[in-house]
Backbone bond lengths (Angstrom), bond angles and torsions (degrees), N, CA, C in turn:
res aa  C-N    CA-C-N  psi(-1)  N-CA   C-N-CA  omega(-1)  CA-C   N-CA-C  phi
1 X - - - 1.459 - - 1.523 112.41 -
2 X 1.631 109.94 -2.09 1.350 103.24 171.36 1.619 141.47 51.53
3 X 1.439 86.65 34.68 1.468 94.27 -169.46 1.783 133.70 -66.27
4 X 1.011 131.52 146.17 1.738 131.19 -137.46 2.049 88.65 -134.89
5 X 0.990 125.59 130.11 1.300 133.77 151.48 2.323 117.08 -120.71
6 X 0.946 99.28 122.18 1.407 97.69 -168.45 1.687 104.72 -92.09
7 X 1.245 107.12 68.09 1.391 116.69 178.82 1.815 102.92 -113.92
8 X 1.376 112.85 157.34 0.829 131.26 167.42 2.052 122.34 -88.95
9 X 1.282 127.90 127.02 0.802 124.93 173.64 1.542 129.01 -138.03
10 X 1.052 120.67 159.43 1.891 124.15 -172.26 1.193 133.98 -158.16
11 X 1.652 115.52 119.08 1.201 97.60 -157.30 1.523 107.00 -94.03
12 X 1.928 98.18 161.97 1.757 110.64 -149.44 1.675 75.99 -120.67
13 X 1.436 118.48 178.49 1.418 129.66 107.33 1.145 109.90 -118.04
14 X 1.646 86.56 150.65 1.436 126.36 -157.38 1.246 112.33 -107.88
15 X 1.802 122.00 129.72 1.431 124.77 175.12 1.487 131.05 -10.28
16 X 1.503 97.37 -59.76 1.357 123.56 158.09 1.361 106.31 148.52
17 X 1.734 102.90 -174.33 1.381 105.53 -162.48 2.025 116.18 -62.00
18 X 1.055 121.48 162.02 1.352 148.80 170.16 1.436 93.53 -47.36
19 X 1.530 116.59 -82.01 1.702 117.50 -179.35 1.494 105.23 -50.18
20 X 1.060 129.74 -49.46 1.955 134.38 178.74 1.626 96.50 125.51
21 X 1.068 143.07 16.41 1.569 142.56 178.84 1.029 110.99 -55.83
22 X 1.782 111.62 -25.20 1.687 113.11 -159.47 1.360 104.98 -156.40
23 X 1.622 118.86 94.56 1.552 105.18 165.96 1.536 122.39 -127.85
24 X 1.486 142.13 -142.94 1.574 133.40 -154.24 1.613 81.13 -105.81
25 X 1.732 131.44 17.19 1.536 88.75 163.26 1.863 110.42 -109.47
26 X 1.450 92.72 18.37 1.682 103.29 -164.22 1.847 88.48 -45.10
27 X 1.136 91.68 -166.92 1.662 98.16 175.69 1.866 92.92 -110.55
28 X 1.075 101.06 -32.16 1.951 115.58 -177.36 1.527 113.61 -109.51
29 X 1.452 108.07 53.37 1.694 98.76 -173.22 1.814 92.35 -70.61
30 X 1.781 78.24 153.79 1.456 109.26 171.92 1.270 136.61 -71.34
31 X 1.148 130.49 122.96 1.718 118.33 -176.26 1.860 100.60 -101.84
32 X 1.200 95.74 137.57 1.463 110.57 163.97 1.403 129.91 -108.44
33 X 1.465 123.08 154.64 1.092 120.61 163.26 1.691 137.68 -101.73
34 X 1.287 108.40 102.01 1.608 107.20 -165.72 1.064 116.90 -113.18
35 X 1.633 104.87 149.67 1.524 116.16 172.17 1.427 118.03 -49.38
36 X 1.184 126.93 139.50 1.617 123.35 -177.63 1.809 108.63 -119.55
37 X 0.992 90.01 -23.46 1.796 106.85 -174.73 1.172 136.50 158.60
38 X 1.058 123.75 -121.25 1.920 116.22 175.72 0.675 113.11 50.50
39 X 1.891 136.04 168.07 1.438 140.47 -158.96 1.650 96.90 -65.76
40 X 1.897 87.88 -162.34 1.619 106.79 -172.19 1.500 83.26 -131.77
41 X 1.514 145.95 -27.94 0.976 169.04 -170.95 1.878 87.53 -21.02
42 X 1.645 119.51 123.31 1.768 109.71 168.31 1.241 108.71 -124.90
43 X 1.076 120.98 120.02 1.431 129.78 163.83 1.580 115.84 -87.06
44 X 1.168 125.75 141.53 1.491 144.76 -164.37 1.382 103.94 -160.33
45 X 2.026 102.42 169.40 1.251 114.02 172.16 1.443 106.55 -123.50
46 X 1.607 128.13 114.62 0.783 143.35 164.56 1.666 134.13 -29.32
47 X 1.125 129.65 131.04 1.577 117.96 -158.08 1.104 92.35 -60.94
48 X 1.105 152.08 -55.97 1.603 156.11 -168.85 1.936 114.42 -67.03
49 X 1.702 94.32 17.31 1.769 104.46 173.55 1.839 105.56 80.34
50 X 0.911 100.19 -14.17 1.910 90.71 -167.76 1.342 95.83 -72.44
51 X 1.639 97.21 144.27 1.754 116.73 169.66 1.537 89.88 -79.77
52 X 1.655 120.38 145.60 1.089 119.55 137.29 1.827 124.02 -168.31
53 X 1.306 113.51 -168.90 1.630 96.22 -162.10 1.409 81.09 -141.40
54 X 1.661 95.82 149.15 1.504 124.60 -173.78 1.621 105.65 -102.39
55 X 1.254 115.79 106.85 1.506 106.76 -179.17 1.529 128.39 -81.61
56 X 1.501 117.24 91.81 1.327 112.26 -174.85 1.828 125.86 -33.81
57 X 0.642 101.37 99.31 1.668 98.71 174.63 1.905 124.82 -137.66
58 X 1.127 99.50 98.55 1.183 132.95 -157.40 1.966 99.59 -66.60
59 X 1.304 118.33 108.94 1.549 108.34 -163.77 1.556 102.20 -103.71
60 X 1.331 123.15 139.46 1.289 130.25 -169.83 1.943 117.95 -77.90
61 X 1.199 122.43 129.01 1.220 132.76 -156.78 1.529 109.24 -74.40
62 X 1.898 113.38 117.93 1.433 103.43 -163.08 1.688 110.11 -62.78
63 X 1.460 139.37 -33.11 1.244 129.18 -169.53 1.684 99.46 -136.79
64 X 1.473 149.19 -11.32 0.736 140.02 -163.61 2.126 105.72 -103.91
65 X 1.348 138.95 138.95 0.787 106.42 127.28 1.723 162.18 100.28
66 X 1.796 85.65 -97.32 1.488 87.24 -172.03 1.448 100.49 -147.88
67 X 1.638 111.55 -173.26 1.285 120.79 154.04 1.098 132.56 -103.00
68 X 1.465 127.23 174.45 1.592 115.79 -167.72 1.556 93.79 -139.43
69 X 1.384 118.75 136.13 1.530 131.43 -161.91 1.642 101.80 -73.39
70 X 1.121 124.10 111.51 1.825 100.29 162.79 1.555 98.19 -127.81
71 X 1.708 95.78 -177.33 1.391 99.63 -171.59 1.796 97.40 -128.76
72 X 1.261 136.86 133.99 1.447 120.41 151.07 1.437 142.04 -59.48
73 X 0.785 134.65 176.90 1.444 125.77 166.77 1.046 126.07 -114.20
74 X 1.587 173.76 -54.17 1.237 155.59 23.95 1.523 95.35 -83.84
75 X 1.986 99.02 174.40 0.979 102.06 -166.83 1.824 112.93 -85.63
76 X 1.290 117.72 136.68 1.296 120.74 -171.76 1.945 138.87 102.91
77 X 2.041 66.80 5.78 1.774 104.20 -176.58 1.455 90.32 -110.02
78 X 1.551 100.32 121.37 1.347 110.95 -169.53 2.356 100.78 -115.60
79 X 1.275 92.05 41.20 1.512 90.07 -168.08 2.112 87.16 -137.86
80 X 1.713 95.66 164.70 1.772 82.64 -169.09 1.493 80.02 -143.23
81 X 1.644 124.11 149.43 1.480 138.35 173.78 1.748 114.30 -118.77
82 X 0.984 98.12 121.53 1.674 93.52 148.08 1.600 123.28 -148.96
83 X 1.447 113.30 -161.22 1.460 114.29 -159.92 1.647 81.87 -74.33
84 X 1.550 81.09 161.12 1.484 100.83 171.45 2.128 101.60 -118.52
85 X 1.510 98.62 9.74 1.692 91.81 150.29 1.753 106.34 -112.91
86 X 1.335 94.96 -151.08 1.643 106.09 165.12 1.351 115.24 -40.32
87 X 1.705 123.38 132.40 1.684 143.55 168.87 1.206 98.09 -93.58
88 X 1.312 133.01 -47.90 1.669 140.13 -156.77 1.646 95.35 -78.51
89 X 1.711 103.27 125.10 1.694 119.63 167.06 1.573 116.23 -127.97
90 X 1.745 94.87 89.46 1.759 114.07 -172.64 1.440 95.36 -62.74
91 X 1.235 110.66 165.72 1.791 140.20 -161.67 1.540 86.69 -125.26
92 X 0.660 154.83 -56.64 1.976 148.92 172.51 1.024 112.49 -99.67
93 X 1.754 116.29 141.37 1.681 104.17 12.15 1.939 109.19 -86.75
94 X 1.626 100.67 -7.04 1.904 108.35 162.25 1.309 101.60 -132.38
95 X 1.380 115.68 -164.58 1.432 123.50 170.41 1.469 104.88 -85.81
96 X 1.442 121.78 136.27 1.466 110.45 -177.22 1.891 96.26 -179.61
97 X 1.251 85.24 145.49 2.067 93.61 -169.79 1.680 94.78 -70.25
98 X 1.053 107.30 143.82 1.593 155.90 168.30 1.741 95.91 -13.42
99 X 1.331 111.32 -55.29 1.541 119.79 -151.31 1.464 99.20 -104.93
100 X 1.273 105.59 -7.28 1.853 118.41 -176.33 1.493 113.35 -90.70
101 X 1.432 105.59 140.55 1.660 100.47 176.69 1.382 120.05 -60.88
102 X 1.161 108.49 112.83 1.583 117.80 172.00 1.306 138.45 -18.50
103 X 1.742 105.38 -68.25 1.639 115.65 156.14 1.236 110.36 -72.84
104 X 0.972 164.31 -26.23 1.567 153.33 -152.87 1.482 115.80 -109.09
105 X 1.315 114.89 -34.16 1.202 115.95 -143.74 1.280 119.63 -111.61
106 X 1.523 148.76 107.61 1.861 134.27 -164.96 0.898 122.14 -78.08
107 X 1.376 115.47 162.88 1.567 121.73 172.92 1.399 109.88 -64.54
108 X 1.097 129.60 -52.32 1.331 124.96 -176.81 1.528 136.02 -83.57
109 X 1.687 97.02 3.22 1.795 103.30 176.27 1.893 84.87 -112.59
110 X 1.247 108.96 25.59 1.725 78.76 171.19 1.498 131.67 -96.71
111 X 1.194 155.24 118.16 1.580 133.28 -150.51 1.309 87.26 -95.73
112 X 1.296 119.81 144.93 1.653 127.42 141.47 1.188 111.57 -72.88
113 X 0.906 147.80 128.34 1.571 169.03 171.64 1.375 114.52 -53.15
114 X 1.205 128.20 -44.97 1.747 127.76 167.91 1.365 110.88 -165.89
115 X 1.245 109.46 -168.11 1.775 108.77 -167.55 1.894 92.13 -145.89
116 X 1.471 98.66 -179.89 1.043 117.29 -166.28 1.555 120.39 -137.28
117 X 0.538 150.93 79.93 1.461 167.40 -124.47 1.984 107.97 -124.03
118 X 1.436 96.32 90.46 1.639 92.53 171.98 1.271 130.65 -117.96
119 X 1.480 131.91 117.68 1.627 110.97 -138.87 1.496 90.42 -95.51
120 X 1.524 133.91 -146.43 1.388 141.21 -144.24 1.975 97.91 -96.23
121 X 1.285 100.13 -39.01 1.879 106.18 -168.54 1.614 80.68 -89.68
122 X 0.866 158.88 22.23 1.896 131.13 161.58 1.336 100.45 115.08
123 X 1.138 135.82 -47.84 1.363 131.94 -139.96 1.381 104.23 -61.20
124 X 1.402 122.73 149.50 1.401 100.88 -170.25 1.916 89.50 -137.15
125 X 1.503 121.06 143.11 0.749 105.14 -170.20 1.738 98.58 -133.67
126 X 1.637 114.92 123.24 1.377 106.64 165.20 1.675 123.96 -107.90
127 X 1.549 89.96 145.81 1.439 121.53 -179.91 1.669 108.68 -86.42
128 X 1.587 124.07 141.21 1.287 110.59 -169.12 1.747 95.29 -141.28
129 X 0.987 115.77 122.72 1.759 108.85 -173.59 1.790 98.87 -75.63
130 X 1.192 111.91 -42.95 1.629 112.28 -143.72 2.071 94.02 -75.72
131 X 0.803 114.59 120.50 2.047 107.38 167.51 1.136 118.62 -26.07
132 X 1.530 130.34 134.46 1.442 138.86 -163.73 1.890 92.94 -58.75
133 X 1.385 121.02 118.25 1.834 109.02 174.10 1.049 99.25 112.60
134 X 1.402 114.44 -21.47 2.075 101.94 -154.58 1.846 86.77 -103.43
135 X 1.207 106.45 151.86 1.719 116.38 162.69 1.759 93.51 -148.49
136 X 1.697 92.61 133.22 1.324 107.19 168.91 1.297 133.04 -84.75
137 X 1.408 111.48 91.95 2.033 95.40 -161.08 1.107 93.44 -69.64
138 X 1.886 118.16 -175.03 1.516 137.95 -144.64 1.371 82.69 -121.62
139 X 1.186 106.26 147.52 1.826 154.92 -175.63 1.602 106.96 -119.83
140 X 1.473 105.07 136.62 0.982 97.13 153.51 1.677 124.34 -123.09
141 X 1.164 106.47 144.24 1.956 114.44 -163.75 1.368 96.73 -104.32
142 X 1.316 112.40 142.45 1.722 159.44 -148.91 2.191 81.38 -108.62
143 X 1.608 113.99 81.51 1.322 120.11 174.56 1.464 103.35 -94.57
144 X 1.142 136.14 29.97 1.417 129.49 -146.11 1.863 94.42 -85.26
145 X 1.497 113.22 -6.59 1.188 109.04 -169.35 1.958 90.26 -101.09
146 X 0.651 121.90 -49.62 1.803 123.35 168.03 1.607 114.96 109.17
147 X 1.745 85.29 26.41 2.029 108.79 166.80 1.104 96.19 -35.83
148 X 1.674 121.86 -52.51 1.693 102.66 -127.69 2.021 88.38 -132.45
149 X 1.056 120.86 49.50 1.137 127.39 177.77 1.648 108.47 97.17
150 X 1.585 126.43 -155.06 1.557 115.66 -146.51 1.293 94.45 -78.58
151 X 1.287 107.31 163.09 1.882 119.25 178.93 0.748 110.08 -67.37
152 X 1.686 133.96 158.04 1.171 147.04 -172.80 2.072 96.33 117.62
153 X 1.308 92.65 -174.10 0.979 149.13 -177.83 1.990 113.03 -77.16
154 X 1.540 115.87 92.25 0.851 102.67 -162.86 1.534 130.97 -122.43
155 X 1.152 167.60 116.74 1.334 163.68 -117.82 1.720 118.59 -101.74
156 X 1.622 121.85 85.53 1.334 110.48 -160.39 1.585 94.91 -113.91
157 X 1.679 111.69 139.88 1.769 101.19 159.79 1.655 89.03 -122.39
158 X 0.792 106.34 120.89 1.335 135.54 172.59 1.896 123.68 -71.98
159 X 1.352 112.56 114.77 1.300 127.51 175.40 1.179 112.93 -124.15
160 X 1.862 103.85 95.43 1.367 99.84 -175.05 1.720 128.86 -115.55
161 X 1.322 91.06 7.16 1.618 103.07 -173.42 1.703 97.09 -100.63
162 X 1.395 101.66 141.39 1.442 127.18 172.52 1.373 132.44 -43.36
163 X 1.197 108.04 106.97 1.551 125.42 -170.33 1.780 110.27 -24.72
164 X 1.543 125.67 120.98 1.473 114.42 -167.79 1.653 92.31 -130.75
165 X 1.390 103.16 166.70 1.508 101.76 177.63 1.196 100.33 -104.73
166 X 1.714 108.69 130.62 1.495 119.61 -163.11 1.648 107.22 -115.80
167 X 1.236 104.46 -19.86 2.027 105.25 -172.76 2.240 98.67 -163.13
168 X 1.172 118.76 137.15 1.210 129.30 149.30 1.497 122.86 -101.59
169 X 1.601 111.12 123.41 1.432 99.09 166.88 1.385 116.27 -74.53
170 X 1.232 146.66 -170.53 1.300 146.69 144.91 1.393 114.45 -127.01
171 X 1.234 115.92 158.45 1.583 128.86 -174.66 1.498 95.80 -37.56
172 X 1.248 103.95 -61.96 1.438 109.54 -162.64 1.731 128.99 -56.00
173 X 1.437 97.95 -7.54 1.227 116.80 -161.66 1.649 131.76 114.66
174 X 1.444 101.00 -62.88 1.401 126.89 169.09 2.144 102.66 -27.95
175 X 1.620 70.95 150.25 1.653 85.25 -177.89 1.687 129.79 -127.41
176 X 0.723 121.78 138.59 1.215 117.11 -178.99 1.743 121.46 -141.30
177 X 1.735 90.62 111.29 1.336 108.74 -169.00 1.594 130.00 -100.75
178 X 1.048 117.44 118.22 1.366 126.73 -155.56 1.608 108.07 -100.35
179 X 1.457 118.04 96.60 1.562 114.27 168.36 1.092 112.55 -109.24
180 X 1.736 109.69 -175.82 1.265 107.56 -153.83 2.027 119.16 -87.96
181 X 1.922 104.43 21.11 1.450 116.18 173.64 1.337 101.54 -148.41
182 X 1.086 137.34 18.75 1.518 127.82 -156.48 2.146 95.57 -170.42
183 X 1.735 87.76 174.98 2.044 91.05 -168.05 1.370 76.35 -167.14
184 X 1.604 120.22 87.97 1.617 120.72 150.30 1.478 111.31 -75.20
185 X 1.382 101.45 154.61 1.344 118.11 164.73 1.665 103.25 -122.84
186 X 1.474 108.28 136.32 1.473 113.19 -177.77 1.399 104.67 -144.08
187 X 1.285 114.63 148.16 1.525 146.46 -171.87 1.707 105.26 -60.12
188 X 1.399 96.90 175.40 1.417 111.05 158.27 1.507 139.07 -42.45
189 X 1.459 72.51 -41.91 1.602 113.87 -170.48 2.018 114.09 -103.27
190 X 1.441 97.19 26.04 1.582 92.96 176.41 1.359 119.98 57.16
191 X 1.754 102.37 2.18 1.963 97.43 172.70 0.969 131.06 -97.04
192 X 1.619 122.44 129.22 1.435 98.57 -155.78 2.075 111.88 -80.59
193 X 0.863 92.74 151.79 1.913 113.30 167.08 1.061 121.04 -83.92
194 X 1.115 126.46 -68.87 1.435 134.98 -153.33 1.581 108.75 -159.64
195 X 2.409 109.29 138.74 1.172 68.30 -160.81 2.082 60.84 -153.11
196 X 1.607 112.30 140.51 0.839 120.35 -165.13 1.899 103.54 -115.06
197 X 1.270 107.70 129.02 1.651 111.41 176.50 1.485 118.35 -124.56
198 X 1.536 101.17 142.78 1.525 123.19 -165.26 1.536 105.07 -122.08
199 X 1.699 112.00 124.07 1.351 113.01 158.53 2.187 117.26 -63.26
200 X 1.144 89.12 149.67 2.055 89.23 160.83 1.174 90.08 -133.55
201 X 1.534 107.78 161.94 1.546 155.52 162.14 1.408 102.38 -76.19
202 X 1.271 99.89 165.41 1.848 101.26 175.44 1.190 106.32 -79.50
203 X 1.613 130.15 -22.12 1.861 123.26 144.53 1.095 132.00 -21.30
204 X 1.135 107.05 -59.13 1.564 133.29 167.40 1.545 97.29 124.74
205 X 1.471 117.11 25.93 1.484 113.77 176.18 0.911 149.56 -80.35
206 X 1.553 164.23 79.56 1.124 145.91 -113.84 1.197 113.97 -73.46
207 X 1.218 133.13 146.93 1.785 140.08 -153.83 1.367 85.60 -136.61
208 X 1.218 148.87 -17.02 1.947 113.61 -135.88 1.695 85.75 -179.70
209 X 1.477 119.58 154.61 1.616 120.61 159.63 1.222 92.61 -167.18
210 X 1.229 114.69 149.09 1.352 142.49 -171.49 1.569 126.92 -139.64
211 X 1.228 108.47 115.48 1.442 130.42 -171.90 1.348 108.28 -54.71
212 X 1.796 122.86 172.59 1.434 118.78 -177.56 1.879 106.44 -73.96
213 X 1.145 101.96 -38.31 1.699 114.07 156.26 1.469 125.73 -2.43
214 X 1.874 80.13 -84.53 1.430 88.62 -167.26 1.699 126.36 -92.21
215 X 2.036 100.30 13.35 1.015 92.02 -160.59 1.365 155.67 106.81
216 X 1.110 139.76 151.65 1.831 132.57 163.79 1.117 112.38 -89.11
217 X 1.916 134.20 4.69 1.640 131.75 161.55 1.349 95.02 -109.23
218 X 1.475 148.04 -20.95 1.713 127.66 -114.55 1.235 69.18 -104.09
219 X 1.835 85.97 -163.55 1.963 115.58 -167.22 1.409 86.33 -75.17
220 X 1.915 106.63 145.35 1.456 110.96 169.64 1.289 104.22 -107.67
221 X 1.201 104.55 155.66 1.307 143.37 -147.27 1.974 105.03 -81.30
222 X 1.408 93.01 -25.64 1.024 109.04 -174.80 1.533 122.36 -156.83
223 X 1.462 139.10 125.67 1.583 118.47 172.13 1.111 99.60 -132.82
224 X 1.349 115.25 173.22 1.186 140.12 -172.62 1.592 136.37 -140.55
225 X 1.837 114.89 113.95 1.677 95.97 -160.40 1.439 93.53 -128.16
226 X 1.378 105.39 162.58 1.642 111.10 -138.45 1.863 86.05 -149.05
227 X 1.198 94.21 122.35 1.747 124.89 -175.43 1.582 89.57 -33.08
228 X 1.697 123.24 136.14 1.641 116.45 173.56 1.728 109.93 -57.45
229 X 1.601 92.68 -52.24 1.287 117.23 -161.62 1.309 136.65 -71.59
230 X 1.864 112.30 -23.65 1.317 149.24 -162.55 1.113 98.48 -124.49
231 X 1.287 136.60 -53.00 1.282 130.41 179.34 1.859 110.72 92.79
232 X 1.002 99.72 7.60 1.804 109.40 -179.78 1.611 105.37 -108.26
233 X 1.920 104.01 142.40 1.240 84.84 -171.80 1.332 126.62 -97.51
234 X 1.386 105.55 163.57 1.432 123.92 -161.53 1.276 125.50 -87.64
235 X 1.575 123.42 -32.58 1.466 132.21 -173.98 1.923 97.25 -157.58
236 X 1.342 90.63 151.35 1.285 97.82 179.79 1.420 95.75 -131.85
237 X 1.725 143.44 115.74 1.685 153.00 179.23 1.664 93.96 -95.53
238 X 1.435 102.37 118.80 1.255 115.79 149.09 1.611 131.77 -91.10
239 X 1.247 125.80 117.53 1.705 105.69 -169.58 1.566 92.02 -71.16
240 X 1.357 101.22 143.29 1.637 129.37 166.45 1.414 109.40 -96.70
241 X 1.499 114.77 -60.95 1.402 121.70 178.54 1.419 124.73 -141.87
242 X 1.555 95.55 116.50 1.706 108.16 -159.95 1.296 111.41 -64.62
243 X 1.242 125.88 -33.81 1.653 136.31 -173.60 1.597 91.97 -65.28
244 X 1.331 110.74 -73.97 1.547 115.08 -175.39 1.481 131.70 -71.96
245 X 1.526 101.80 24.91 1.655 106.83 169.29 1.778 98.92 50.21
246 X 0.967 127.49 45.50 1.736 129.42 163.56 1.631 122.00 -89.05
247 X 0.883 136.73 146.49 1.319 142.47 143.38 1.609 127.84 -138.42
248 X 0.904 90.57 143.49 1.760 112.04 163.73 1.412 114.07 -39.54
249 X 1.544 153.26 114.54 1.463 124.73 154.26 1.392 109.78 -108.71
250 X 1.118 115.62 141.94 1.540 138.78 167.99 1.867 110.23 -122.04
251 X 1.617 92.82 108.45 1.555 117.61 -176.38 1.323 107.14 -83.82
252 X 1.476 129.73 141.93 1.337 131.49 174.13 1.378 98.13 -130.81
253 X 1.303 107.11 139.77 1.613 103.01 -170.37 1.660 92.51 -118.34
């Protein structure tokens, strides 16, 4: 679905971590990558193929407070997104999202973490920036110059990898969860059914997939080999016959 956020970002090192695990006297300090500013504005491709862009527009709170994050849709986009962290953006003791430390932390270095995407029939589909396993704990950044909102000393957890589709609900309930080697399908009832696995390359390319059949070791169902040199792929193996280790090849030159 190719999802697009038009934010600006830059990487810092950072004082170090919030807990203290990690600061500038490590021998290997860490560099991060953080939001610095630029819109919230998301562009995606719609299950039904349409390009389109979500217009951040942040609506002001009738008696409380704060603001509350929304997104538009264009007109003729019958599907609606938002964060899948904190919506609420309190005014004290600064401006700063809902789930973010209050004193420390800016409006404009904060990442939302993923979105939510629900089209017109229910289906609801979430997007997850951070790697299936990975959580980014919070840093704190050396603002003493007042780049990135008021001076001081400031509190960032950082979500910097590209929004991916990680799980679909369906009308029905049923789920379907998408990691980064495997494609469960699960019940009503959180049980899983059916559950499909994919080799990667150190690309991150898929080489290999494997049916409920054969398993997360068995014969795959399918592989895939990809030019050394070019990097485009080269053959696509269909299994023909699972007993007899067969496949199909189709060469692309």
């Amino acid at each position: 679905m190719d999802v697009v956020i038009d934010e600006n970002r830059q990487i810092v090192d950072p004082v170090g971590t919030r807990d203290g695990t990690d600061d500038i006297y490590d021998n290997a300090p860490v560099l991060i990558n953080m939001r610095t500013g630029g819109g919230r504005n998301v562009t995606l491709t719609l299950p039904n193929g349409q390009r389109t862009t979500f217009v951040y527009s942040p609506r002001k709170g009738a008696v409380t407070f704060e603001a509350y994050a929304e997104w538009k849709a264009a007109p003729g986009v019958f599907a609606s997104l938002t964060s899948s962290g904190a919506t609420n953006i309190p005014y004290f003791p600064a401006l700063h999202w809902g789930d973010a430390d209050g004193w420390q932390s800016t409006y404009d270095t904060y990442d939302i973490p993923g979105f939510i995407l629900t089209t017109q029939d229910g289906t609801v589909y979430n997007f997850t920036r951070d790697l299936p396993g990975q959580t980014y704990p919070v840093y704190l950044v050396d603002n003493s110059s007042g780049d990135f909102g008021s001076q001081g000393t400031i509190v960032v957890q950082p979500h910097p990898d590209k929004p991916k589709l990680t799980s679909i609900k369906q009308r029905t309930g049923d789920k379907i969860i998408i990691g980064n080697s495997s494609i469960e399908h699960r019940d009503t009832n959180n049980v899983l059914t059916h559950t499909i696995w994919f080799d990667r390359d150190s690309q991150n390319r898929i080489t290999a997939i494997r049916d409920p059949i054969s398993g997360s070791n068995g014969v795959a169902v399918a592989q895939y080999i990809y030019n050394q040199d070019i990097g485009n792929l080269n053959q696509v193996q269909k299994l023909v016959d699972r007993r007899a280790r067969m496949w199909l090849t189709n060469v692309y030159q």
